[in-house]
C-alpha positions in Angstrom: 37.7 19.1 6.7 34.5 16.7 6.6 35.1 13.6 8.5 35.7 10.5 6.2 32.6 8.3 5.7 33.3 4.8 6.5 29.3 3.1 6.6 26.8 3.5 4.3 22.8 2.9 4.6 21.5 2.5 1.6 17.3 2.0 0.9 17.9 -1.1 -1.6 15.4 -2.9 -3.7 17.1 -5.3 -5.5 16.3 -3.9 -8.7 19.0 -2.4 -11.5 19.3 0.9 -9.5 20.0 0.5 -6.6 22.4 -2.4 -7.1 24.4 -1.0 -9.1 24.4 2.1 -6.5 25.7 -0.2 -4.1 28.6 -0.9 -6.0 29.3 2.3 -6.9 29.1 3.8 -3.4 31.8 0.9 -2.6 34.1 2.3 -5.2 33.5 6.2 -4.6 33.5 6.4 -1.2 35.9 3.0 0.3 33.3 2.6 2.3 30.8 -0.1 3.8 27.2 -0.4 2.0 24.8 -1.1 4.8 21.7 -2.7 2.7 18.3 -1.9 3.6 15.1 -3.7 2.8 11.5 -2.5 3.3 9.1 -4.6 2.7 5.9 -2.9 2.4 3.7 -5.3 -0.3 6.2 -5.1 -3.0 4.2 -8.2 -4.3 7.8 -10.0 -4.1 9.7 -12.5 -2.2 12.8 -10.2 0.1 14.8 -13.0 0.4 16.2 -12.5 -3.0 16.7 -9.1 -2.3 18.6 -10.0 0.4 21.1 -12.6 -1.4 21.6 -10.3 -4.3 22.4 -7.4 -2.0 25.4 -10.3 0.0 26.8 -11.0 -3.3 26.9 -7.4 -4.5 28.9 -7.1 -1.1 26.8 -5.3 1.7 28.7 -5.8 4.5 25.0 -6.3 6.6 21.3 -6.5 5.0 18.4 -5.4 7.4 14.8 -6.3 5.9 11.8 -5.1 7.8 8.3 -6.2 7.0 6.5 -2.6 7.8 3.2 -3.5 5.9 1.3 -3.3 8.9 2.9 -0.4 10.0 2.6 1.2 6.4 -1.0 0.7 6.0 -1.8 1.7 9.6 -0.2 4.6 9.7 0.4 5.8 6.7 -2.3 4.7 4.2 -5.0 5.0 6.5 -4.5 8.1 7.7 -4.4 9.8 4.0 -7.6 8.3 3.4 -9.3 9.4 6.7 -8.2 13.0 5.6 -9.8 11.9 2.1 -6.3 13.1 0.2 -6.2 13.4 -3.2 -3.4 14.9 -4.9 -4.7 17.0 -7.8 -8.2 15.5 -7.4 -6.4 12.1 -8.3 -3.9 10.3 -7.0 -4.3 8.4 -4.1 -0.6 8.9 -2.8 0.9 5.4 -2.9 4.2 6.4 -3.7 4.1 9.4 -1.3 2.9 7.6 1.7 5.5 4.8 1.3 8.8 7.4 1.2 8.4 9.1 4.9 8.2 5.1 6.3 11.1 4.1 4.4 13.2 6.7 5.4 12.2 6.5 9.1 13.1 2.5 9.2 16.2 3.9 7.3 17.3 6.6 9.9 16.8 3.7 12.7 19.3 1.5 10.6 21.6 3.9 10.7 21.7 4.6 14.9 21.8 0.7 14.7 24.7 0.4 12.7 26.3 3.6 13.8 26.5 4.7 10.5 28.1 7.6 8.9 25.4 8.5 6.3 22.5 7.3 4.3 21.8 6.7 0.5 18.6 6.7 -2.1 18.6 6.0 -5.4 16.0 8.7 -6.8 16.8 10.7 -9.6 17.7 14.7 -8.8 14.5 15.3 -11.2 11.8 13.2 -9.4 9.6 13.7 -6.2 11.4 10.8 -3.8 14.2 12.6 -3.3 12.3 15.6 -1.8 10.5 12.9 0.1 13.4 10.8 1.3 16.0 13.5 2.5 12.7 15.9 4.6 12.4 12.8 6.6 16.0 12.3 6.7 16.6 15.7 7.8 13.2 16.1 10.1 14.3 13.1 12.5 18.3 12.8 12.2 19.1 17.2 11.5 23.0 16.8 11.2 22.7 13.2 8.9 25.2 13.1 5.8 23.0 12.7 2.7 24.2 10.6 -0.3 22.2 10.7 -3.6 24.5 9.4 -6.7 22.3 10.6 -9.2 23.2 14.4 -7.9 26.8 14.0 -7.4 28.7 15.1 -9.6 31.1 11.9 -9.9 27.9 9.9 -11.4 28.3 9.2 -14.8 25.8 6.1 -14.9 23.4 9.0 -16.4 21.0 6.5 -19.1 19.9 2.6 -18.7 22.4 1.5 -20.7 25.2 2.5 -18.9 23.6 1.4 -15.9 23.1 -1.9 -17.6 26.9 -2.0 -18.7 28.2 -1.0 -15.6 25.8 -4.1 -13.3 27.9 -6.6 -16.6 31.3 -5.6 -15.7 30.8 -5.9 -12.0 28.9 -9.4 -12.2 25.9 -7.8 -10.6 22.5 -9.7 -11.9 20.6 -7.3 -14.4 16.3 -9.0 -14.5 15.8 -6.2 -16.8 16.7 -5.6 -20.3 16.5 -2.3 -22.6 13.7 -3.4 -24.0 11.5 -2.2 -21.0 9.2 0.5 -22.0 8.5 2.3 -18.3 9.4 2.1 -14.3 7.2 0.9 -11.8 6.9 1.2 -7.8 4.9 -1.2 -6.3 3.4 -1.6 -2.7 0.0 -2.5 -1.2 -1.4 0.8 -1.8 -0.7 0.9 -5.6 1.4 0.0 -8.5 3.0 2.8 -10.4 3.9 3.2 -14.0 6.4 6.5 -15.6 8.5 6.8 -18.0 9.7 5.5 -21.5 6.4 5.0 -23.7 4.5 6.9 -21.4 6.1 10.4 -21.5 4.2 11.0 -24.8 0.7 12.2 -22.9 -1.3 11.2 -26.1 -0.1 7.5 -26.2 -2.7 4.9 -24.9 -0.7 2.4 -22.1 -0.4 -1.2 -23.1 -3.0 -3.2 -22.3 -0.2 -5.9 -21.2 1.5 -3.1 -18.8 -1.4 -3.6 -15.8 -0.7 -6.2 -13.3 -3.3 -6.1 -10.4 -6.2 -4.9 -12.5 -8.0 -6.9 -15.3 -9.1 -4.9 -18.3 -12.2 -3.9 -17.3 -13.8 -5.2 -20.6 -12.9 -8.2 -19.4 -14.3 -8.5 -16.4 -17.2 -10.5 -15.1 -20.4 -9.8 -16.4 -22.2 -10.2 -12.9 -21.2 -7.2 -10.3 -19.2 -8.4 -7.0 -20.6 -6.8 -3.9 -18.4 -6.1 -1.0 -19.0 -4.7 2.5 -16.5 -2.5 4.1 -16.9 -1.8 8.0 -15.5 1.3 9.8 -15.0 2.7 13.3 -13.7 5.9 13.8 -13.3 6.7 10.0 -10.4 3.5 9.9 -11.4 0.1 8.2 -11.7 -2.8 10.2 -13.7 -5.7 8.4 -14.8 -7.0 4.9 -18.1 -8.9 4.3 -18.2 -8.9 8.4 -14.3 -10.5 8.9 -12.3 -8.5 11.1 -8.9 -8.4 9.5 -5.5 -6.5 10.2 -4.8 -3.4 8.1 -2.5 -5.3 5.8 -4.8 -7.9 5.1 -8.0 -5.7 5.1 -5.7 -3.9 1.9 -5.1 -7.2 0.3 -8.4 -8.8 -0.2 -9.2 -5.5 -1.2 -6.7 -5.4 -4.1 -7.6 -8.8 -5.0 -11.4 -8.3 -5.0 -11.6 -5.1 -6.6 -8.7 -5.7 -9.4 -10.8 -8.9 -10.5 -13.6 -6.6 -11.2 -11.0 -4.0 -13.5 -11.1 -1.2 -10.8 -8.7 1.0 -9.9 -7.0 2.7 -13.0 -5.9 5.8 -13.2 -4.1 7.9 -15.7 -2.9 11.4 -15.0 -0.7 14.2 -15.9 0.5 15.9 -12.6 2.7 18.5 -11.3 5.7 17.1 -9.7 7.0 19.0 -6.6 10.2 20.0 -8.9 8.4 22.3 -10.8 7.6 20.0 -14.0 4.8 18.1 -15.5 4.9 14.4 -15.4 2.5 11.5 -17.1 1.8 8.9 -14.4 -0.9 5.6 -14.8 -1.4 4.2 -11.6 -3.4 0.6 -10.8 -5.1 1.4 -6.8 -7.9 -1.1 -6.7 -8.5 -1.6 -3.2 -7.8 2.3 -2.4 -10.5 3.0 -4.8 -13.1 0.7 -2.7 -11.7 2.3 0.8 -12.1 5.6 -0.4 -15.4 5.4 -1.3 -16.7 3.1 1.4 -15.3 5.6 4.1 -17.0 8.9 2.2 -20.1 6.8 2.0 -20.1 6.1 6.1 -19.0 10.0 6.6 -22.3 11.1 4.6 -24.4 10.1 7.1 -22.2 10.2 10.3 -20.3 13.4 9.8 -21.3 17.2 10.5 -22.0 19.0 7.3 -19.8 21.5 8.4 -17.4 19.6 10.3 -17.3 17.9 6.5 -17.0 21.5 4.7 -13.7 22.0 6.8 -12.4 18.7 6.1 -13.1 18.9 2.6 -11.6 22.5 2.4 -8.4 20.8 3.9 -8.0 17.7 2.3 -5.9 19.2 -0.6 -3.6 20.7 1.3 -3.0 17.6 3.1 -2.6 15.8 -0.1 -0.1 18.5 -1.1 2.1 18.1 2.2 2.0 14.0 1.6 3.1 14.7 -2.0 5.6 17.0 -1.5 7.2 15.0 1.5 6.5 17.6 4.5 5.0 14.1 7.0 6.5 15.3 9.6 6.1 19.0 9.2 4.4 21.1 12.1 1.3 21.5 9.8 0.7 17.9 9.1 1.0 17.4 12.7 -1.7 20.7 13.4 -4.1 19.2 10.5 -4.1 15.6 11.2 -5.2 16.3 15.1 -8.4 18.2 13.0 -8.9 14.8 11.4 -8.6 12.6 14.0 -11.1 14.7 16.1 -13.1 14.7 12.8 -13.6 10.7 12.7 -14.9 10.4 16.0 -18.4 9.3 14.8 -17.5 8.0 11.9 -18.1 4.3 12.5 -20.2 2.4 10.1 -20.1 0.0 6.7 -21.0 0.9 3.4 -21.7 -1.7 0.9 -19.9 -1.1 -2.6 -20.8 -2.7 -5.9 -18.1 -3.7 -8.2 -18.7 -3.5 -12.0 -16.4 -3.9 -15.0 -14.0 -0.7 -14.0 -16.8 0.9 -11.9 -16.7 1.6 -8.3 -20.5 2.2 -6.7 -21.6 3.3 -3.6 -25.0 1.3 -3.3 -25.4 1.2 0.7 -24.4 2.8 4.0 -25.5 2.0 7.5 -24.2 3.2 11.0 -25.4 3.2 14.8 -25.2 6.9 15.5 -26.2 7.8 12.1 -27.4 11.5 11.2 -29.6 10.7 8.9 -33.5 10.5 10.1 -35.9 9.3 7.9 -38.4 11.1 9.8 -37.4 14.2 8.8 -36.1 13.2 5.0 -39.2 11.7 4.4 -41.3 12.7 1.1 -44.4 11.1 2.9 -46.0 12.3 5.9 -43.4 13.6 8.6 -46.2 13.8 11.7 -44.7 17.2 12.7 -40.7 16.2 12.6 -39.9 18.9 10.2 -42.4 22.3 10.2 -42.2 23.3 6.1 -43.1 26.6 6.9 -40.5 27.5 8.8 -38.5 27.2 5.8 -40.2 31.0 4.0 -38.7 32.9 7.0 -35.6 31.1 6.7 -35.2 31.7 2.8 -36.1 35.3 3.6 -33.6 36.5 6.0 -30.9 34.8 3.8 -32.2 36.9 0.8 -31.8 40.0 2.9 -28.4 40.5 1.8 -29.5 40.4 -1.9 -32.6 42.3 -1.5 -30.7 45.3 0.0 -28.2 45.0 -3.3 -30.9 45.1 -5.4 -32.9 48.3 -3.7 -29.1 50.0 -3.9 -28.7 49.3 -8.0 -26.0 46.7 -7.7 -27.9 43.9 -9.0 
């Protein structure tokens, strides 16, 4: 017979979710609700987090500010490795799961809790993400997710919204709310409602850290970003933390309308999903730091990378962080960025995001040898027809034997 579960950790936001599965788990399960705030560039104030979470009756809040931590270690790194998912989608939601549920697990030791709680949906991605970090640094942990259990009847909005009435829990949100978002200082996030139908345009109204890029200013902003060792360190010459760095970032980049993207992906679940995502100052980072690789990094040092960065993308998506593989392929990056130390200058233009200059002290690019004027003797051109030749050799022995 399973021991009886007497405290709860629960990742809370404050939002109509996961305060109302803070009631619940009080009614289900008798038990304490541990609250548990992460703070990673929501864009909002915790403290009313916090208060809402005491008057829905956690018996103890922890908040963490982990934006340092979450753009150090977590954003950073997915950019050094270039990751895309599906060409696109510059992870924000991924990276942000694996840190939450780490500063979750440590709650619980803290508390000596019995179990921990999410509140994502048995169809979506977080839940993969949540409970492989769960499981990956606390094996035996006792896993609560509402939304899969089958004593969860809170299955639409408006139940959810009748259910937060009758227990006096603050509802900001009405019915009238066309799509869910997920904010942090990578990205903001919009699914759901209007935009399930793939065809439909999103509101202009919906975007919140990028202006229209119509609207923009008519004269291009130029920015500097500065690297060492493939990780970003300064703007226009200003040494800032990696939280900060990310910030002006956002606010510089989203003035100028950049940062919008608009995808249909495939969710680790097996289904299709319509997702518009606002990443203005990811945008600028990822380009800046492919900039300083072009003329830093080994072309085939950069083949291999490039050949990888999907799959690392793939892990980050499908919540493997702290899989053996992630570990294996990130030591390949790291060795990777060694000479990667540089700044590339961007230019910022109603939506568009331009590479427009790139500098670095151990650079291996030599004019010398580039040059279309006079090279005295760096590069010998004729070296080049014996070189051409013995890499035809293959194809002019398939032609001689008739397979050509």
């Amino acid at each position: 017979m399973a021991a009886k579960i007497k405290k709860i950790v629960l990742a809370y936001s404050g939002g109509l979710d996961t305060s109302v599965i803070l009631k619940w788990l009080q009614e289900v399960y008798k038990a304490d609700v541990v609250a548990f705030i992460a703070d990673i560039g929501q864009g909002e104030e915790t403290a009313p987090a916090v208060a809402k979470a005491k008057a829905t009756g956690a018996c103890s809040v922890h908040c963490e500010d982990l934006r340092e931590e979450f753009v150090r270690d977590f954003v950073f790194p997915a950019m050094r490795a270039n990751a895309l998912y599906e060409g696109r989608y510059m992870l924000g939601t991924s990276v942000a799961r694996p840190l939450i549920a780490k500063a979750q697990i440590e709650v619980l030791r803290k508390e000596k809790a019995d179990a921990v709680a999410h509140g994502a949906t048995g169809k979506g991605n977080d839940q993969v993400r949540f409970e492989l970090t769960y499981l990956a640094l606390e094996p035996s942990v006792t896993i609560i997710a509402p939304w899969r259990d089958p004593r969860w009847e809170l299955t639409s909005r408006t139940k959810m919204i009748e259910y937060a009435k009758t227990h006096g829990i603050e509802v900001p949100v009405t019915l009238k709310k066309p799509y869910s978002c997920d904010r942090n200082l990578l990205h903001l996030s919009f699914e759901g409602g209007i935009l399930e139908d793939p065809w439909a345009e999103p509101p202009a109204d919906m975007f919140q850290l990028t202006v229209d890029p119509a609207d923009a200013p008519d004269a291009p902003t130029y920015v500097e970003v500065a690297f060492e060792e493939g990780t970003p360190v300064a703007v226009d010459g200003q040494a800032l933390s990696p939280a900060a760095l990310l910030a002006k970032l956002n606010a510089v980049a989203g003035a100028n309308g950049v940062g919008r993207v608009d995808m249909v992906e495939n969710r680790f679940v097996g289904m299709k999903s319509r997702g518009v995502y606002e990443t203005p100052g990811g945008t600028v980072l990822y380009a800046a730091h492919r900039a300083v690789e072009s003329i830093t990094m080994d072309r085939e040092v950069m083949l291999q990378r490039d050949q990888l960065s999907p799959k690392i993308a793939q892990l980050m998506y499908n919540g493997f962080w702290y899989s053996p593989e992630m570990k294996a392929l990130t030591a390949f990056i790291d060795a990777s960025q060694h000479n990667v130390t540089g700044t590339a200058r961007i230019k910022l233009y109603k939506g568009n995001c331009t590479v427009v200059g790139r500098k670095a002290p151990k650079s291996l690019y030599d004019e010398k040898i580039s040059t279309f004027e006079e090279d005295q003797g760096a590069y010998q051109q004729a070296d080049a027809g014996a070189f051409i030749r013995l890499n035809a050799l293959r194809l002019r022995v398939r032609n001689r034997a008739g397979l050509l």
